[in-house]
VOGU-70997 format. One record per residue: x, y, z of N, C-alpha, C, CB in turn. Coordinates in steps of 0.02 Angstrom, whole numbers, plus 50000, padded with zeros to 5 digits. Atoms other than C-alpha are relative to their C-alpha. Glycine has a CB too. Layout:
// residues N
XYZXYZXYZXYZ ...
***
This chain:
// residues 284
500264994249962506774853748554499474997650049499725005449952 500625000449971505804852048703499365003350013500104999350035 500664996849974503944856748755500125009350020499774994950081 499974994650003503654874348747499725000950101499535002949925 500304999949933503724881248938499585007549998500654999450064 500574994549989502364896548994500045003550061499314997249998 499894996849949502814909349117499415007449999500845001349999 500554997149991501654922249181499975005150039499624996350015 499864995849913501354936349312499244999650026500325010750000 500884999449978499954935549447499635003049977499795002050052 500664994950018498894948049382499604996649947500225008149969 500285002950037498324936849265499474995150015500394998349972 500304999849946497214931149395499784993049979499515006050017 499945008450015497364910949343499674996250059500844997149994 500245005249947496314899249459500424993650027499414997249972 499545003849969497634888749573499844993149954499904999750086 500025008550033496874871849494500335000949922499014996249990 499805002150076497214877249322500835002349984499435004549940 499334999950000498914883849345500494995250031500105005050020 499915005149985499314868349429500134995349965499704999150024 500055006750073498624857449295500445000049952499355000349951 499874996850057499334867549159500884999749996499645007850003 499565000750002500924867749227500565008349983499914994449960 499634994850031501234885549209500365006750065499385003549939 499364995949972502654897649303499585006850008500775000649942 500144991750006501934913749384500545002050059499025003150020 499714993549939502924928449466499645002650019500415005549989 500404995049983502034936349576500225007849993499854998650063 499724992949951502014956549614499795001050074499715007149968 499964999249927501854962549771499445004750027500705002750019 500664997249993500294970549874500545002950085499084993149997 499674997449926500934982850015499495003450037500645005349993 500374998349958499944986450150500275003250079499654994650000 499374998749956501044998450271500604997149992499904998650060 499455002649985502394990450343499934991749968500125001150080 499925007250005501854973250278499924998649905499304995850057 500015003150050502124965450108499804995049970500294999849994 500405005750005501174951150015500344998649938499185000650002 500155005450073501584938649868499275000949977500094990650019 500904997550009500064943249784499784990549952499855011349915 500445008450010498914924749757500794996350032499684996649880 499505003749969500534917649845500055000850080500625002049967 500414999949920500484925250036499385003550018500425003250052 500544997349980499004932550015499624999149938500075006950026 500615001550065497444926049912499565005350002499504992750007 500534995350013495924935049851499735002350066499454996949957 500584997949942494784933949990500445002850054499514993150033 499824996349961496114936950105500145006750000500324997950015 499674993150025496564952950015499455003850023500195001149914 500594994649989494734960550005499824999850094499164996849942 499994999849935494564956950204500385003650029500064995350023 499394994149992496114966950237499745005449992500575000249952 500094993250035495594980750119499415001750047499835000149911 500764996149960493964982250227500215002650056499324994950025 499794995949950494924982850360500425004650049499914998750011 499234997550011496474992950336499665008749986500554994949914 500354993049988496255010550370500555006049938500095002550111 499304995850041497995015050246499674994249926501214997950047 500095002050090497535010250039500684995349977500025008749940 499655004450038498594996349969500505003849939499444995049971 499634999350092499984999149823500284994550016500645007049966 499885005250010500734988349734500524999849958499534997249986 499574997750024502354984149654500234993649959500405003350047 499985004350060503184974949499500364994350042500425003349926 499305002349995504374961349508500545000149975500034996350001 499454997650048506044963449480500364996749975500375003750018 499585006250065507204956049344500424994750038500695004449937 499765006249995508014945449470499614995250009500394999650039 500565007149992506344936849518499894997849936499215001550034 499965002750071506194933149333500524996749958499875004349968 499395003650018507854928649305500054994750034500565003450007 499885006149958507764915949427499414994449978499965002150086 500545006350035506194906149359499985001249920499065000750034 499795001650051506834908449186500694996150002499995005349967 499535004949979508334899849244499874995250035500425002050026 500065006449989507724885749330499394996649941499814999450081 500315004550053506554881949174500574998549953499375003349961 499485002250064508134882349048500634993950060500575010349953 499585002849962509204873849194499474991149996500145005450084 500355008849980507704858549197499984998249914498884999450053 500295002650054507624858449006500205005049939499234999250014 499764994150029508814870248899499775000749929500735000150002 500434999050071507944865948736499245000749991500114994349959 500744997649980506224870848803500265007249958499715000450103 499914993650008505784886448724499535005150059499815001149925 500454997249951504994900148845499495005049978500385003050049 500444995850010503494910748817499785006050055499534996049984 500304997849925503134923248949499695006649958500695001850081 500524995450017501604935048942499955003850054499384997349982 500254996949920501144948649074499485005249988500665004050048 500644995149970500084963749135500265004149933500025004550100 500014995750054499934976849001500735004350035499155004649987 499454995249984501524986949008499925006950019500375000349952 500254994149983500545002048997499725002750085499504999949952 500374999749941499944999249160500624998150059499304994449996 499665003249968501494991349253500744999249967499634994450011 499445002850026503284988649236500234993450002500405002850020 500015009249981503044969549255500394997649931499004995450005 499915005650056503414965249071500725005749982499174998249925 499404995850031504964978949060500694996150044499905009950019 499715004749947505574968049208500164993949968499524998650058 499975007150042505484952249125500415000649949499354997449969 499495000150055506554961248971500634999450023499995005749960 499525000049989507724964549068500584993250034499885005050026 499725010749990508004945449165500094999149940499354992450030 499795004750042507984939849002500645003249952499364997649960 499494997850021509354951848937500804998350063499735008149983 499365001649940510494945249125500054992349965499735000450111 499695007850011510434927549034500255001249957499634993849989 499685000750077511374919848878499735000949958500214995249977 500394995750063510944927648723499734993349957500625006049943 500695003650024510464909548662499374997850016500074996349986 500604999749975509134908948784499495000149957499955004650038 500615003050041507434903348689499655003550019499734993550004 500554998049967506294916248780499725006349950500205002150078 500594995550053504764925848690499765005150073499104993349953 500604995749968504094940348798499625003749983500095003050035 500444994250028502544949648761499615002350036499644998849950 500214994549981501824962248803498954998049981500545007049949 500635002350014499864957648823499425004549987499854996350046 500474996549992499034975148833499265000850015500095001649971 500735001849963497714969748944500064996250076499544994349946 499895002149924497434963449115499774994950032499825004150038 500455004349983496824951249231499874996549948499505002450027 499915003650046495934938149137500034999249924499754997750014 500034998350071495894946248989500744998749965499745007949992 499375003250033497634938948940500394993650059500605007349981 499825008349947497524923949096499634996749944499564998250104 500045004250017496614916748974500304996949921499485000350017 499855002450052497644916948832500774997250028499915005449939 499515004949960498984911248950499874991150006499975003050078 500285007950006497884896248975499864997249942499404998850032 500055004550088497684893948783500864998550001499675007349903 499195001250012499694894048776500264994050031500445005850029 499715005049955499904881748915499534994149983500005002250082 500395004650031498604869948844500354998149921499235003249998 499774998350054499284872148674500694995750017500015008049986 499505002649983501064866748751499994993850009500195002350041 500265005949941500444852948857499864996049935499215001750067 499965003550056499974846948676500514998449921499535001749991 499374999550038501724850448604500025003549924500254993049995 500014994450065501384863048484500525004849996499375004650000 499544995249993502764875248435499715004150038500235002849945 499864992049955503194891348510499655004349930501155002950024 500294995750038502654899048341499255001049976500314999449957 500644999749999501014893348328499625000650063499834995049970 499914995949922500764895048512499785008349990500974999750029 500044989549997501164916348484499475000149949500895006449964 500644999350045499954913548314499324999950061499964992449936 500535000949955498564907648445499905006150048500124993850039 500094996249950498774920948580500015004549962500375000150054 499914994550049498974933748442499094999049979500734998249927 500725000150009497104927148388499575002050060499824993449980 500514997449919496364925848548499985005850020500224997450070 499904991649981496854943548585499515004249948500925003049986 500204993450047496074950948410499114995650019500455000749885 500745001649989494344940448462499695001650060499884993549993 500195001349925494204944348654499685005850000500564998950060 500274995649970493274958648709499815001550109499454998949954 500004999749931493274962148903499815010350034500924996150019 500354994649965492254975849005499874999050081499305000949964 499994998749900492304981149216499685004350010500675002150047 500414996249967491014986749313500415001150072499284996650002 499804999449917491594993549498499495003650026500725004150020 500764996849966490384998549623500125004450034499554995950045 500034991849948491145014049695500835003249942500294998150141 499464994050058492525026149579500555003150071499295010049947 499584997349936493515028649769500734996250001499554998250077 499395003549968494865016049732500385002449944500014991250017 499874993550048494885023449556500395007350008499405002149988 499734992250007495235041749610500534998250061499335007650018 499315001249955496375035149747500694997149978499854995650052 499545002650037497335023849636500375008449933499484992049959 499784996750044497515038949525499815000849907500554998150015 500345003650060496555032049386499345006249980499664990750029 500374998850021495175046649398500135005350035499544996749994 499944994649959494905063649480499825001550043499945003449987 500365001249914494425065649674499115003749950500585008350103 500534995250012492955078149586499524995149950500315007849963 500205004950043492355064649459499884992950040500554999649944 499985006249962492445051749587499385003550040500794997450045 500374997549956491465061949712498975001249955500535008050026 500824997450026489935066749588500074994949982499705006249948 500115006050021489895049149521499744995550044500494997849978 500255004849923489555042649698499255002950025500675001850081 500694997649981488175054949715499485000049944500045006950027 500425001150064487585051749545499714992749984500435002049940 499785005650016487705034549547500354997449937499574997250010 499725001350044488705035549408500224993749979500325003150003 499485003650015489375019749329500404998849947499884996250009 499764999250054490625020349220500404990549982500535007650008 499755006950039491015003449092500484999849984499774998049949 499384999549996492825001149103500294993049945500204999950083 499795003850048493824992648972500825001949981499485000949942 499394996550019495594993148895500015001349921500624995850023 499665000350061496355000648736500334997649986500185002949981 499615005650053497234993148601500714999950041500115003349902 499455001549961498654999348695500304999750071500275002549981 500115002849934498254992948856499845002650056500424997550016 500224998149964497705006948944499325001850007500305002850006 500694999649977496295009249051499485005149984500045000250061 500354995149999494665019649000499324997750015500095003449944 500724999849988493075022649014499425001149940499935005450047 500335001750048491945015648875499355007150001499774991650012 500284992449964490405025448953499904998250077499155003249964 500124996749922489565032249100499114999350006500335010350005 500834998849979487665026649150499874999550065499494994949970 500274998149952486695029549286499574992450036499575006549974 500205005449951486475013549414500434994149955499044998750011 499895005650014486874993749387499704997249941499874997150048 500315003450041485574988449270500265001949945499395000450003 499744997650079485885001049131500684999949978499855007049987 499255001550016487764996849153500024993749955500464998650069 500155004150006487364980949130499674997449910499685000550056 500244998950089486194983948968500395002449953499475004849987 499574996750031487454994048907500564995749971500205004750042 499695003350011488654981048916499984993049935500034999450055 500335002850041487484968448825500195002449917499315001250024 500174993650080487374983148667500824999149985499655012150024 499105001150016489364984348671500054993149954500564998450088 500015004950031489454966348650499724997449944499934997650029 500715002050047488054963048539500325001649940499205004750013 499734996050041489014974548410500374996249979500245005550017 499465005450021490544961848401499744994349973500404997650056 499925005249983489854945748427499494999149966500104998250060 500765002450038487964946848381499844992950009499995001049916 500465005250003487394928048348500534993950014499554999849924 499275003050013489214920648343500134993550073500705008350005 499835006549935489514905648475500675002550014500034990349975 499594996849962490604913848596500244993350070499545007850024 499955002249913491414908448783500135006950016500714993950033 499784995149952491654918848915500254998150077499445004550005 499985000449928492404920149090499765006350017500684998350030 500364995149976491774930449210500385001150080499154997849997 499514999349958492704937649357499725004450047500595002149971 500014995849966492384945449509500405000650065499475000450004 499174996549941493494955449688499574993550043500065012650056 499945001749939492514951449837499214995450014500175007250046 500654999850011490504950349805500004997749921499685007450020 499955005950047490054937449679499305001049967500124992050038 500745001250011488084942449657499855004049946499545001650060 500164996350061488394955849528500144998249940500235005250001 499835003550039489254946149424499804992549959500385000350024 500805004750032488014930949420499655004149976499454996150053 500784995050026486674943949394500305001349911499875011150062 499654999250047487764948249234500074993049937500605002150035 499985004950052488054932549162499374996949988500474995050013 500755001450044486064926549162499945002849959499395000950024 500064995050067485994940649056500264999049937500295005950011 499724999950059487204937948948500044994649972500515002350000 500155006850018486794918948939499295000749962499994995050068 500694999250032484894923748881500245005449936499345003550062 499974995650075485644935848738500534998349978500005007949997 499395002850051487194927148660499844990650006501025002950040 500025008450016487614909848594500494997450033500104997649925 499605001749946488584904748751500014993749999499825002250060 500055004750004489464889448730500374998950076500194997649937 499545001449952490794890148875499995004050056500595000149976 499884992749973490734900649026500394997350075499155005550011 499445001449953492194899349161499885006050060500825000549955 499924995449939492484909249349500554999650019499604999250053 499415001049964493864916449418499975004950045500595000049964 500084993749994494264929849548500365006649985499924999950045 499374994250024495194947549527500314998250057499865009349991 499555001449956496664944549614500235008250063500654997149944 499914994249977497394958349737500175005049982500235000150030 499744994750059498454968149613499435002949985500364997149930 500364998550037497154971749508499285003150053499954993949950 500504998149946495774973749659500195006150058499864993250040 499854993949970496884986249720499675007449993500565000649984 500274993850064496384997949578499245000450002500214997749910 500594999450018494734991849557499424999650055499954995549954 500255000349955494054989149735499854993550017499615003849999 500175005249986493074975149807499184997149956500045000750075 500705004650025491374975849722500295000749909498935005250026 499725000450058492424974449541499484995149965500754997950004 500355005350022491564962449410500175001149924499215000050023 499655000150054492124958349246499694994949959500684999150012 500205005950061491514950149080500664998749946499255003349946 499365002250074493084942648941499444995849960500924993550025 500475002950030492144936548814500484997749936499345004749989 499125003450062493094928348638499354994749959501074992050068 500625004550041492214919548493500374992349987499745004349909 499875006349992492344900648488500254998049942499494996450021 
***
C-alpha cells in the first residue's frame, strides 16, 4: 500500500509554502465578481481579493466545486499511485456543498477506490490545520486509520473564534439581519463568532468595541485550556494589526508553545469582510 495521499478545498486557507511542502491536493471554489470568475488562492490570492472587494461596487458570491473537478484530482492521484489511499477533508458541509461534491466524484469512480471523505464542520483554518496534521502524518507514512484517529483528535481539542469589524458582509451574505447589522454598526457592537459542533456559524456573544471582544475571547478560552501548553494560528482578511494586537494578549495569558499565520482566503472573506481576524487554538 502506498503513502496515504491528502486532498483538500481552498477554504482551508493553507499557506502556499506549506501546501507545497506537504504535498497536498486542493480544489479550489470559485469567487464571482459580476461577469468575472476567480480560482479562489489560484487566480486570485488574498490580497488581491480584499483590493477588489474595496473596489467593486457589486458584493462577491461564491460557488462550490463540482464533482467533476474532484473527480479529476482524485483520478490523477489513483492514476499516479492506485494503492495510495485518499483522505479528503473540506469546508463544513453545513455551510457549503463542497464536501457533498466530493461524495459524489467519488461515487463517478470504481467502487474500489481507497477514498475517505469527511466532513470537517468547521472552516478556514480551523480544519487547514488538521489538513496539515494529515499531510505531515502521511509524509511520515502513517496509515489512513491513524491519520482519521489524529484529525478526529485535533478536532475534539481545537477551539476557534472570529472577530469582524463591520456585521455588513454578514447581513449581506445572509448570515444576519439588515436591522441587527445596522444597530450593531451604530452600537459598535461586536459579536464573537465561532462554529457549532455541527459546523454552523453563530454568535458566541455580543460586546461593545474591540478590546472587550478581545477580553472576552481570552475568558472563552481560559475555560478550555486554562494552564495547558497550547499552539495556535492566527488568521487574518486584509488588515493584520488586529490580529497581532490579539495574539500579545493571548501570548501573556496562556502557555503558548507554537503560534503560526495565515490569511482568510477569499471564500471565506467573502462572508466575513476584510477587517476579519481569527484565533484556532488546540492543546499540544
Amino acid at each position: 500500500m502506498g503513502k496515504v495521499r491528502i486532498v483538500t478545498d481552498s477554504t482551508a486557507d493553507i499557506p502556499d509554502e506549506v501546501k507545497e511542502r506537504l504535498g497536498i491536493s486542493i480544489v479550489p471554489l470559485k469567487v464571482i465578481f459580476g461577469e468575472e470568475t476567480f480560482l479562489d488562492a489560484v487566480t486570485i490570492k488574498s490580497e488581491q481579493f480584499y483590493e477588489k472587494l474595496a473596489q467593486s461596487s457589486v458584493l462577491p458570491t461564491t460557488s462550490q466545486p463540482s464533482p467533476l473537478e474532484f473527480s479529476e484530482v482524485y483520478g490523477r492521484l489513483l492514476a499516479e499511485d492506485a494503492d495510495s489511499p485518499i483522505i479528503s477533508l473540506h469546508l463544513s458541509a453545513a455551510l457549503s456543498g463542497t464536501f457533498q461534491s466530493a461524495v459524489i466524484a467519488h461515487s463517478m469512480l470504481e467502487e474500489e477506490s481507497d477514498i475517505t471523505i469527511l466532513d470537517s464542520r468547521s472552516a478556514s483554518y480551523g480544519f487547514g490545520m488538521r489538513v496539515v496534521k494529515a499531510a505531515e502524518m502521511a509524509q511520515a507514512g502513517e496509515s489512513k486509520e491513524r491519520i482519521i484517529e489524529a484529525i478526529e483528535q485535533l478536532e475534539r481539542d481545537t477551539k476557534l473564534y472570529f472577530l469582524v469589524d463591520t456585521l455588513e458582509y454578514l447581513q449581506k451574505g445572509g448570515r444576519i439581519g439588515k436591522a441587527s447589522a445596522l444597530i450593531g454598526s451604530i452600537l459598535n457592537i461586536k459579536p464573537i463568532l465561532s462554529l457549532e459542533p455541527e459546523g454552523i456559524v453563530y454568535a458566541v456573544d455580543k460586546v461593545r468595541g474591540s478590546k472587550k471582544a478581545m477580553a472576552r475571547i481570552i475568558e472563552l478560552l481560559k475555560q478550555t485550556y486554562g494552564d495547558e501548553p497550547v499552539g495556535m494560528t492566527m488568521a487574518y482578511s486584509f488588515r493584520k494589526d488586529t490580529a497581532e494586537e490579539l495574539c500579545e494578549l493571548l501570548k501573556s495569558q496562556f502557555n503558548v508553545r507554537s503560534i503560526n499565520w495565515t490569511t482568510i482566503g477569499a471564500v471565506i472573506g467573502t462572508h466575513t469582510g476584510p477587517g476579519a481576524s481569527a484565533v484556532f487554538m488546540y492543546r499540544m
